[in-house]
Residue, then its C-alpha position, 0 to 999 in steps of 0.5 A: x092041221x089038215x092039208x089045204x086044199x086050193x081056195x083055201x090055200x090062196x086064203x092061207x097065202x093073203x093071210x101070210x102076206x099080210x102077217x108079213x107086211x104087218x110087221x114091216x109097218x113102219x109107223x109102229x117100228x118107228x115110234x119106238x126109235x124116236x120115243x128115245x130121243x133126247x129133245x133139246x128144247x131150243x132145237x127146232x125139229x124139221x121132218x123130211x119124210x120121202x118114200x113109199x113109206x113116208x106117210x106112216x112115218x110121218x104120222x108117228x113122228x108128228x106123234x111122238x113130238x105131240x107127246x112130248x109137248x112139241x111142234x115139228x118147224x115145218x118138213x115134207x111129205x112125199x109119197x106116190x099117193x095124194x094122201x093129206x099130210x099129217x100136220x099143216x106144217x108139213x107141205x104134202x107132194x105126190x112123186x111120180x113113180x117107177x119113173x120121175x114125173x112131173x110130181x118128182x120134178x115138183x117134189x125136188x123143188x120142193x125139198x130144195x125149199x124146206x132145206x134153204x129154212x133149215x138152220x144150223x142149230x136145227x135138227x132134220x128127222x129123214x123119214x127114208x124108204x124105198x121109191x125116194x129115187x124116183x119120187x124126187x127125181x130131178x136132174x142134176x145141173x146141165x141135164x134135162x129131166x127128159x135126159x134123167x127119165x130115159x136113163x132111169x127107162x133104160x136102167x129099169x128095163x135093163x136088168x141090172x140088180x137095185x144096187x147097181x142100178x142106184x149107183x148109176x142113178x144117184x150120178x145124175x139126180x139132184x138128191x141122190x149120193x149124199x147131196x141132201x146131207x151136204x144141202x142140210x149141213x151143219x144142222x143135225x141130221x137123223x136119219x131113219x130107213x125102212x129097208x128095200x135093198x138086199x143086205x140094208x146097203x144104206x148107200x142104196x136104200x132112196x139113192x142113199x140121199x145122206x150117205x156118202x158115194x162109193x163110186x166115182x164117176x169113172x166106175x158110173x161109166x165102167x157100170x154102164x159099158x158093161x151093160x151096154x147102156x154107155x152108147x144108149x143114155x142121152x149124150x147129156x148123160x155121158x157129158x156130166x159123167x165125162x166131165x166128172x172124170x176129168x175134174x171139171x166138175x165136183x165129185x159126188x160127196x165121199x166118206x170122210x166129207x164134213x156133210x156127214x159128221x152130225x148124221x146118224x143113221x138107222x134102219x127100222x123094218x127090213x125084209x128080214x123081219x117080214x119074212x121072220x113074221x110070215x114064219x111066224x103066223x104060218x107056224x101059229x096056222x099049223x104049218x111047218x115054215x122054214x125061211x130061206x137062207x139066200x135072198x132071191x135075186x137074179x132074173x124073175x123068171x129063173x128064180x120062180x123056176x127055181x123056187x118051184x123046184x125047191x117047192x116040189x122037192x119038199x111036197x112029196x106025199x109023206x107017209x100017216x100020220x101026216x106032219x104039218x104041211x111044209x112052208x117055205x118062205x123066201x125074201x128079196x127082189x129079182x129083176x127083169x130084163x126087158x131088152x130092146x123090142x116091146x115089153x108086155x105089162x107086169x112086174x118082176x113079182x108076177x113074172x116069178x109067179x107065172x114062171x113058177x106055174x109052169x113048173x108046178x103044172x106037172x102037178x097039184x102038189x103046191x101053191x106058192x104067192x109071189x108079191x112085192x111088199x108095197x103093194x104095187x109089182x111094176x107099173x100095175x095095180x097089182x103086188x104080185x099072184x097067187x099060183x098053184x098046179x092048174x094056173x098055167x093049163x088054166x090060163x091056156x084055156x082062156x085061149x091065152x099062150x102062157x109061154x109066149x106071155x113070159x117070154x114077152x115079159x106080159x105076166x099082168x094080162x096072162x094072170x089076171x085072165x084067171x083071177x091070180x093076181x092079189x091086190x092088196x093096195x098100197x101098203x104103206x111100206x116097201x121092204x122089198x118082195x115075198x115069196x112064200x110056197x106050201x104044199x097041198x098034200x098031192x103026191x109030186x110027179x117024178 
């Protein structure tokens, strides 16, 4: 294959993009699971499908009961979009997200009703992927949903890594830390994931709504000393963890409670399998890929210097004849911190990218694509950016300041000035971001 040049290497990088999200689709990687089932006739089957990924998978559950001759009882579909459900039976409810809304609050409730019909003798299919934190936010007894809405402000501005971050936030949400298996015991419950955390922690995945709790309250207020958020969330916040501590109140369900003895628990698409299929398509381009070993994580703006460096290291101009071009391919989810004063408008997606431009400035060695695998990078209409060595010079030109736009965490306006965001739409799935850099056959500044 010949070196790309830069349009068609932004070409290149969409298509191993989209190679990648293909194969998280969660649809396909579902129907597969549920074919083996065994169905007993007498049991009614509800289906609980809540996330970024929910309509898809959905729609291969209602299928897959379609070709074994049933009907699903009844269930729920939320998901950030008003699509319509995918059968009548299963009432359709658009959650609010990267915060809880008024969509969320109604999605909560709406849950609380299709679990009080849920029977004993019944089985729950929960169709679970990432944005289910948010997308039925609503508090927990004794707080208002403006105290969970500034907790949730706080904690995404904070910079505190998925996990962390849904340990602290399933504290306070009326779903999260196992209370919808206790809500749906004794019934049979299956539970099936399409993955947005690093590793598949199963008890972060959604605020892991069917998995035990780990933490106890003490540790949720230990968490959110260390991030100087203790002081900062509504004092409703610190009398529910307070009260937790002393007793007062329950616990959150932990390993061993009776809620969990019928649920069984899988994951169906991760990043892994993302990242293994962009490796894949790049090879069957011509390409040399090489997927890296450590997931990205940490602050955007580090690891899209990081990045660029690991990128440069390999585009030095090799002598005739030329090996494929070099493709190197990341996985995982970064974080910003915003602090306290005004933040621009972007995603940790974009900031990665802008980042890694200017490293790359030096040079027109490489291009590299930063994206979340949703489709949507933070509070924008974009998943991420395609870069390469001219974009910051580039966005200079347009009279912006590139340095101070990510300093201000204010990557959206800076990219979009020079036509590198992607904007793929949402894509039915969410197995966290992709980063994938290549080498344009330029020999790299020393």
């Amino acid at each position: 294959m010949r070196v790309p040049r830069a349009p068609v290497a932004r070409d290149l990088l969409a298509e191993l993009y989209r190679a990648a999200v293909a194969a998280a689709a969660p649809g396909p990687a579902l129907w597969p699971r549920l074919q083996q089932l065994e169905l007993e006739p007498e049991r009614r089957i509800w289906i609980l499908a809540l996330g970024k990924a929910a309509l898809p998978m959905a729609s291969a559950a209602i299928q897959v009961l379609g070709t074994r001759g049933r009907d699903p009882a009844g269930g729920l579909v939320v998901a950030p979009e008003g699509n319509p459900s995918p059968d009548s039976r299963l009432t359709f409810v658009q959650g609010d997200h990267p915060e809880p809304g008024p969509g969320s609050l109604a999605a909560a409730e709406a849950l609380g009703a299709v679990v009080s019909r849920i029977g004993p003798d019944d089985e729950a299919w929960v169709l679970l992927s990432g944005g289910t934190t948010s997308l039925i936010g609503a508090p927990e007894p004794g707080l208002a949903p403006t105290d969970l809405k500034s907790i949730y402000t706080l904690l995404l501005g904070s910079g505190l890594d998925i996990t962390t971050m849904n340990t602290i936030r399933k504290r306070f949400s009326r779903w999260g830390g196992g209370k919808l298996a206790r809500a749906l015991a004794p019934a049979r419950v299956r539970v099936y994931i399409v993955s947005d955390v690093i590793g598949d922690d199963l008890s972060s995945i959604g605020s892991g709504p069917c998995v035990p709790d780990h933490a106890m309250a003490s540790e949720v207020r230990a968490l959110l000393e260390r991030a100087a958020l203790w002081s900062r969330i509504p004092e409703a916040g610190r009398r529910f963890v307070a009260s937790a501590e002393s007793g007062k109140t329950a616990e959150t369900p932990k390993a061993g409670d009776g809620a969990f003895e019928r649920v069984a628990l899988e994951v169906v698409a991760s990043n892994s399998l993302a990242l293994k299929a962009a490796a894949q398509r790049a090879a069957e381009l011509g390409l040399s890929p090489r997927v890296a070993e450590t997931p990205l994580a940490g602050e955007a703006a580090e690891a899209g210097a990081r990045v660029a460096r690991s990128l440069l290291n390999d585009c030095v101009q090799l002598s005739t004849p030329q090996p494929p071009p070099t493709c190197l391919i990341w996985g995982g989810e970064t974080t910003v911190s915003l602090g306290e004063g005004p933040a621009g408008m972007g995603g940790r997606s974009q900031e990665l990218a802008l980042a890694a431009a200017r490293t790359l400035a030096a040079t027109d060695a490489a291009a590299l694509l930063a994206a979340g695998t949703d489709g949507r990078d933070g509070p924008t209409d974009a998943a991420g950016a395609i870069i390469d060595g001219n974009t910051w010079s580039a966005i200079a030109e347009r009279g912006r300041n590139p340095g101070q736009d990510l300093a201000r965490h204010n990557a959206y306006p800076a990219l979009d000035s020079v036509g590198a965001l992607l904007r793929p739409g949402l894509t039915g799935t969410n197995v966290m971001d992709i980063v994938i850099g290549i080498c344009l056959g330029k020999r790299v500044s020393r």
